[in-house]
C-alpha positions as CSV (number, residue, x, y, z in Angstrom):
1,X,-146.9,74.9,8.9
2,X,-149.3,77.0,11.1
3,X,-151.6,73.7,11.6
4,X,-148.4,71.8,12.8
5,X,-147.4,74.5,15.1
6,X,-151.2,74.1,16.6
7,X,-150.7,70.9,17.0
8,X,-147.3,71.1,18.6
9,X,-148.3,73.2,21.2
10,X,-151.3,71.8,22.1
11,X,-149.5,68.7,22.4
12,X,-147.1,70.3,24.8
13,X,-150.0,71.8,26.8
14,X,-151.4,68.3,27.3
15,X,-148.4,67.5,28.4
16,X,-147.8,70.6,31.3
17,X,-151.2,69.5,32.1
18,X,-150.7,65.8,33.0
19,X,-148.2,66.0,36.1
20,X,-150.7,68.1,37.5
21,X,-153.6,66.3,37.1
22,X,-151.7,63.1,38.1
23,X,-150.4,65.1,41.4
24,X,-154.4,65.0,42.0
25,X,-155.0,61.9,41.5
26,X,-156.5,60.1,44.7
27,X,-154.0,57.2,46.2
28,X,-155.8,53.9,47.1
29,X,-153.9,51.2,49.3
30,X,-154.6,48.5,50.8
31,X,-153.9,48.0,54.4
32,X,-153.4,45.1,55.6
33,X,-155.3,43.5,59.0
34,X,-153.2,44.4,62.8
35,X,-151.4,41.9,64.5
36,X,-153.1,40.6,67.3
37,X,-153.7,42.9,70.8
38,X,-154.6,42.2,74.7
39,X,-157.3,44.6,75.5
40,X,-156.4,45.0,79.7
41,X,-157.7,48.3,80.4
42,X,-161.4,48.3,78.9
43,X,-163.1,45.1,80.4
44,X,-163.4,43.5,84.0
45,X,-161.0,41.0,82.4
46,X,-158.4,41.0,79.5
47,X,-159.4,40.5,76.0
48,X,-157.6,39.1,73.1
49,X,-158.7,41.0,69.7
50,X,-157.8,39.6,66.4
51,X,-159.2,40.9,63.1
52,X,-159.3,39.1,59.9
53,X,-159.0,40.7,56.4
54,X,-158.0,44.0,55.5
55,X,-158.5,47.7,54.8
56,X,-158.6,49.8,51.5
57,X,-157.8,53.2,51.8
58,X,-158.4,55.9,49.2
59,X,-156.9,59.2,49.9
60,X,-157.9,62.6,47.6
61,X,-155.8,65.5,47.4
62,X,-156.0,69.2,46.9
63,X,-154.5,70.7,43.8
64,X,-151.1,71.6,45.9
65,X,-151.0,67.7,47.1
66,X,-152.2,68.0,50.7
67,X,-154.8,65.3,51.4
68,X,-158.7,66.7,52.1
69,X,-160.1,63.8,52.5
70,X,-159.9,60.0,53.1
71,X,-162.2,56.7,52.3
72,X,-161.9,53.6,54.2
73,X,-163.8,50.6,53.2
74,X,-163.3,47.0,55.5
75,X,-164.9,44.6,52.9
76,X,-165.4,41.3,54.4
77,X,-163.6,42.0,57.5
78,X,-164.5,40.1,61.1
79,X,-163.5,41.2,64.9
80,X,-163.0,38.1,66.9
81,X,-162.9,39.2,71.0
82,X,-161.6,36.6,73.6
83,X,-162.2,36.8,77.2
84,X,-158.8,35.5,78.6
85,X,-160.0,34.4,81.5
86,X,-163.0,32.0,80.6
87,X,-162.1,31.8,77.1
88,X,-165.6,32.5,75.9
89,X,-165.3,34.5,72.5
90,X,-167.2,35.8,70.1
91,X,-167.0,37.1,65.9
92,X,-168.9,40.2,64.6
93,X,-168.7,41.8,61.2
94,X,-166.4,44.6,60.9
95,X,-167.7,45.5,57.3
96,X,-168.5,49.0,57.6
97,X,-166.6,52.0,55.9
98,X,-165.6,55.6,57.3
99,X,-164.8,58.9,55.3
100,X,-162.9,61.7,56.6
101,X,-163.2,65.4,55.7
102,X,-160.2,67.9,56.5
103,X,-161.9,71.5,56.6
104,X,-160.8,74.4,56.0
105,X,-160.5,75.6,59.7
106,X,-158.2,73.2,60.3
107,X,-160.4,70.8,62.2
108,X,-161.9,66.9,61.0
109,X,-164.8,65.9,60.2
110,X,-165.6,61.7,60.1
111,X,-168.7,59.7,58.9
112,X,-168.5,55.8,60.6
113,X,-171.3,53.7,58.7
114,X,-171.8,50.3,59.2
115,X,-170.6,47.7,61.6
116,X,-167.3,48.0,63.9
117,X,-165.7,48.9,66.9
118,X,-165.9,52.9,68.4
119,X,-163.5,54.3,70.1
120,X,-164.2,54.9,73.8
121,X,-163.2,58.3,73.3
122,X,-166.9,58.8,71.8
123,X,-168.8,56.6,74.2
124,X,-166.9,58.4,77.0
125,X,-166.9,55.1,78.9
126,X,-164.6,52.4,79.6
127,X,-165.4,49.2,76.8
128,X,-165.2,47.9,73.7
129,X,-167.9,49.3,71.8
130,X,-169.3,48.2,68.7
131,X,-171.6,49.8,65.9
132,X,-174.1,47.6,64.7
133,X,-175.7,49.2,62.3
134,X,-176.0,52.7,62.4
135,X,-173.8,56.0,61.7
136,X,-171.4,58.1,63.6
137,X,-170.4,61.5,62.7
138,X,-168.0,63.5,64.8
139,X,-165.9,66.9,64.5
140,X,-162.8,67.0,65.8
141,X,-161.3,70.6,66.3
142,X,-157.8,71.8,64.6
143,X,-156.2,70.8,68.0
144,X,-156.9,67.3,67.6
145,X,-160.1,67.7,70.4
146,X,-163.4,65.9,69.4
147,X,-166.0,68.8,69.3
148,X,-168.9,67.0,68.6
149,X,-170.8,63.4,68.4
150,X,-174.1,62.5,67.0
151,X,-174.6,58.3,67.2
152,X,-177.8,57.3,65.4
153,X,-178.0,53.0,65.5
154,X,-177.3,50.2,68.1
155,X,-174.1,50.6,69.7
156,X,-173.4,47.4,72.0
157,X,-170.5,46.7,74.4
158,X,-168.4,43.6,73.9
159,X,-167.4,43.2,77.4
160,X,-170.9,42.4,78.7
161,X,-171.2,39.9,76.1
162,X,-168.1,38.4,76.9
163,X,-168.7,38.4,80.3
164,X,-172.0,35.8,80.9
């Protein structure tokens, strides 16, 4: 009797213990690719983007289900830009990967490795910038301003290559 009440309630442990181990369980999906975009704004002339393949997105979560932190991997994925105007384009890998850290402060912090486009808010000039080959780690602060940049690699802009 005593060894079926042991196991009874060690069954029904295991059992309080699985919804919360499942509530931490990290979330993967796949996103799929963006429609296509006119770039107007970035180069002497407008740009047509398209990007082929997808996104998978892993997300991990604390024990109380708020997410701390976030893998994105682009496996096979290409960036084909267009110059509108001459109709000159051009393809680039855009298999690289990007992790993101919330902290405890309430600010971001965000490792790009690989190959792929920046956002100009880190080059701090106008263009479409690519990574190719390298890292970027930034910090953005709990108010959504990025504190910090460190670029180590070969960042190229798009538009000059377009434009010849």
């Amino acid at each position: 009797m005593r060894r079926g009440i042991l196991l009874l309630s060690t069954v029904l442990i295991g059992l309080a213990l699985v919804p919360v181990a499942m509530a931490n369980k990290p979330e993967r999906e796949p996103v799929p690719a963006p429609g296509d975009m006119v770039i107007t704004d970035q180069c002497a002339f407008p740009v047509l983007g398209h990007i082929e393949g997808g996104e998978v997105d892993t997300t991990f979560f604390d024990k109380v289900g708020n997410p701390v932190k976030q893998i994105g991997r682009f496996p096979g994925q290409t960036l084909t830009v267009t110059n509108l105007e001459s109709g000159d384009s051009m393809t680039v890998t855009d298999a690289g990967s990007f992790q993101a850290r919330a902290e405890s402060d309430g600010s971001l912090t965000v490792w790009i490795t690989g190959h792929g486009p920046i956002d100009n808010a880190i080059t701090g000039e106008p263009g479409i910038w690519y990574l190719d080959g390298g890292r970027v780690f930034l910090t953005i602060d709990a108010d959504g301003n990025l504190t910090s940049v460190k670029l180590t690699g070969n960042l190229v802009n798009l538009c000059s290559q377009l434009a010849s």
